[in-house]
N, C-alpha and C positions, 0 to 999 in steps of 0.2 A: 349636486348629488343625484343618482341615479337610479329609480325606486327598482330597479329590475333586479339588482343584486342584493337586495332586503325584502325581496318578496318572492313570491313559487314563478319558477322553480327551485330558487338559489336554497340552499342551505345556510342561511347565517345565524351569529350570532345575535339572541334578541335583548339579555338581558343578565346583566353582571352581577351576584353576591360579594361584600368584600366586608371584613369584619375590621373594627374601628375599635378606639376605647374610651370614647367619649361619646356618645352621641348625640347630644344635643352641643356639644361644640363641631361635630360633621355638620349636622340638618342646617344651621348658621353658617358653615364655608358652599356646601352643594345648593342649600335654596339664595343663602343672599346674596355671596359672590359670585356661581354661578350661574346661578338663574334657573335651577330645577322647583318643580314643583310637589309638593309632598300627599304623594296620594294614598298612604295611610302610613302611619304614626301608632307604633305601641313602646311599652315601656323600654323593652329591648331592640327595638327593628325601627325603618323608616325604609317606604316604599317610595321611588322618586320616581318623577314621569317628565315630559317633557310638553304630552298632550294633554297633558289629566286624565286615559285611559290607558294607555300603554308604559308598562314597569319598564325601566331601562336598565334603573339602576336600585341594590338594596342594602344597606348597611346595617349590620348587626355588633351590636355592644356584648358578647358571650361574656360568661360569669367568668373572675377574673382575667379578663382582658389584658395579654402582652404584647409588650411592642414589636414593632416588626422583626425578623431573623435577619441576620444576613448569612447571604452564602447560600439559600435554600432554593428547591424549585418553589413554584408558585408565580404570582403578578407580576411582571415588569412592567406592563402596562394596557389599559384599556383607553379605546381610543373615541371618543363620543364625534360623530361626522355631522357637523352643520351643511344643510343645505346649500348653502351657495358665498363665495369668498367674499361677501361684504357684510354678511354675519360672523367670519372668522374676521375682519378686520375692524369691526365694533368691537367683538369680545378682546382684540389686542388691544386699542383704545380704553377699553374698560380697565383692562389687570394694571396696564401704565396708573390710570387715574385714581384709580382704586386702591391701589399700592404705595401711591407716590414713585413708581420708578426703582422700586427696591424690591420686588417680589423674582428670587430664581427662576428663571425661566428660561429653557430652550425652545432653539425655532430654527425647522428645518427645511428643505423644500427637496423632496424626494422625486421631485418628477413625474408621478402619479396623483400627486398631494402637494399642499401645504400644511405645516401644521407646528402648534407651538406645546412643549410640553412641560408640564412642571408637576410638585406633588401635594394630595390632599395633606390634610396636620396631622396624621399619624406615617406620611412614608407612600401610603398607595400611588401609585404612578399616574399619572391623566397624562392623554395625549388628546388636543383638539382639535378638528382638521377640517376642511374641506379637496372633496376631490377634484380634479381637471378633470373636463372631459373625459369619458375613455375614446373618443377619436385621438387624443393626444396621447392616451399613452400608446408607448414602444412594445411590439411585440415580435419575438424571432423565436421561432424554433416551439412553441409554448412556452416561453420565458419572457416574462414583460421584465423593463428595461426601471430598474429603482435605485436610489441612491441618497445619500445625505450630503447635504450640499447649503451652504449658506442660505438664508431665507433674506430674501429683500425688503425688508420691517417697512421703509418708506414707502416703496410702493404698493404692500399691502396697507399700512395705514392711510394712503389717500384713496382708496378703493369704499372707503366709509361714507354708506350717504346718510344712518342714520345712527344713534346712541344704542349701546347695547339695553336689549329689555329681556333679559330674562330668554330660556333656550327657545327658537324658534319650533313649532308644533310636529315639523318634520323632520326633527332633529330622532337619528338613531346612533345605538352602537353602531361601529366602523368596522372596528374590527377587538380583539385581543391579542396580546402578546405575552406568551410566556416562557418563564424559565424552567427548566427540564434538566434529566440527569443523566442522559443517553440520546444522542441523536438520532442513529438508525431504529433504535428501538422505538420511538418516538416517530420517524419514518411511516413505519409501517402498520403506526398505531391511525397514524393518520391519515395514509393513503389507501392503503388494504383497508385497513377497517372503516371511515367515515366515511372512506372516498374523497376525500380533497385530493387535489392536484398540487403538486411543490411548481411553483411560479416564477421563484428565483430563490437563490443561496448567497448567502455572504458565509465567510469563514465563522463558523459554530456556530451558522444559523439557517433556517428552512421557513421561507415565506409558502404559505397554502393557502389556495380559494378555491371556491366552487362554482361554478358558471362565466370563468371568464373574467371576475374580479379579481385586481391587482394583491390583495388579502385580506382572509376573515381570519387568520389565524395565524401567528408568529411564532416560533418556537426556537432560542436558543440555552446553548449552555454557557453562556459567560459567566454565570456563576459559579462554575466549576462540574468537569465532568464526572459522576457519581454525589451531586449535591443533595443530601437528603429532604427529606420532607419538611414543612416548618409545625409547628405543635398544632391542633384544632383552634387553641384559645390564643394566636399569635392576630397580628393586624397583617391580614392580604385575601387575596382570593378565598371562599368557600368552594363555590363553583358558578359557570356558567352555562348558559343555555344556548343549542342549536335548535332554529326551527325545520324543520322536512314541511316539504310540500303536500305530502298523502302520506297513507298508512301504506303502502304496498314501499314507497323510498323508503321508511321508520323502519319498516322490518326488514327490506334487504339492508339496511346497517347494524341490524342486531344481529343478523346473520352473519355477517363479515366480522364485525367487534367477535364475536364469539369464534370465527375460524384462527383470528391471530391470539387468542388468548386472553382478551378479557373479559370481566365479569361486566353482565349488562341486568340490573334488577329492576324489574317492572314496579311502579307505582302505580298512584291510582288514572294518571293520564299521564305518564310521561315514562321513560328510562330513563336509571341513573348509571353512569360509568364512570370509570376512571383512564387518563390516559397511565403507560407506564412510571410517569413523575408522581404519579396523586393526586393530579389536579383534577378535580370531579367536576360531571358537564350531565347536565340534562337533556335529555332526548325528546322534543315535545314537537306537536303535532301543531300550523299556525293557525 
């Protein structure tokens, strides 16, 4: 992993809300099977970290709590990037042992990545990765070169020198990926207004980063196009968060969010928006 595209200048993703309906059976799958750490804990929320300073991740139990939609925009998936592929091939060691060999899991190798994906116990999507190089990845035109492609389990599980212990310190978000109910419109939510760059497309889908990374941000519609919104009290995304490097980046994107038409409301350090799906993203300064 490569601290240049999690750190200024880059615009990333720092930190994901996703609502659950259990949570203290979440806080039990993210602290004991995955290995997060719980950096505050109240009756409805749990704040999880990786270093014991920095939120990654936050899970909200809201007052009647439902299950996930289907068919809706909102999470397809959040992607947590381990440092380095022999932390991604402990954690594959682990879900095997841990599971017995029975836990759903996908595993793919994109060419950019490796990365294995399966879901938290209400539906939410986790994808766990580690990057290649960026000397390795493919780049033509401004379009890096990505793909799904069978993942070599043997040779990432002999890649293991030590037991999985819990998420390495330097472990961040990766990226997100979400589902949306208009592409173009979504286009221009995200390139006019955030400034991300489309990096590559697959059919009803738009990969976006910002400085040169492969992506902070996924957007399709396989859920169908015009897929409504899911309810507030539903299990998926709240919102997430992009950091800006300075206030002079923060405000030329309020400015831009507001040229293509959307609403950008000031808090007390941060903006809140929405893309044209509803999925709500905070604007925050790192």
């Amino acid at each position: 992993m490569e601290k240049k595209f999690f750190e200024q200048p880059t615009i990333y993703v720092g930190e994901v809300n996703i609502n659950v309906t259990d949570l203290k059976k979440s806080i039990t799958f993210y602290k004991d099977f995955m290995g997060f750490k719980v950096m505050v804990e109240e009756e409805n929320k749990a704040v999880l970290t990786a270093d014991g300073k920095i939120p990654l991740l936050t899970l909200e139990q809201p007052e009647n709590a439902a299950p996930k939609e289907a068919r809706t925009t909102g999470l397809y998936h959040f992607a947590i990037l381990l440092p380095t592929r022999g932390d991604l091939s402990a954690f594959l060691k682990h879900i095997i042992q841990a599971s017995g060999g029975q836990m759903r899991l996908g595993a793919s190798d994109h060419y950019v990545s490796e990365a294995l994906y399966f879901d938290d116990p209400d539906g939410n999507g986790i994808e766990i990765a580690h990057d290649r190089d960026s000397s390795e990845w493919n780049w033509s035109d401004n379009q890096v070169s990505m793909a799904t492609v069978a993942l070599d389990g043997d040779d990432l599980l002999a890649e293991a020198e030590e037991d999985w212990k819990g998420m390495p310190t330097d472990t961040v978000i990766g990226h997100i990926h979400l589902h949306v109910s208009d592409l173009e419109k979504t286009r221009e939510f995200y390139v006019n207004g955030l400034g991300y760059d489309v990096v590559t497309e697959f059919p009803g889908a738009l990969f976006t980063s910002h400085n040169g990374y492969h992506h902070h941000i996924g957007l399709n519609v396989w859920n169908g196009v015009g897929a409504p919104t899911p309810a507030e009290n539903s299990v998926g995304l709240n919102w997430f968060t992009l950091h800006f490097p300075d206030e002079d980046a923060l405000h030329k994107t309020k400015v831009n969010l507001e040229k293509v038409g959307a609403s950008v409301k000031a808090e007390e350090d941060y903006y809140v928006t929405e893309d044209p799906s509803g999925n709500a993203i905070q604007l925050k300064l790192n």
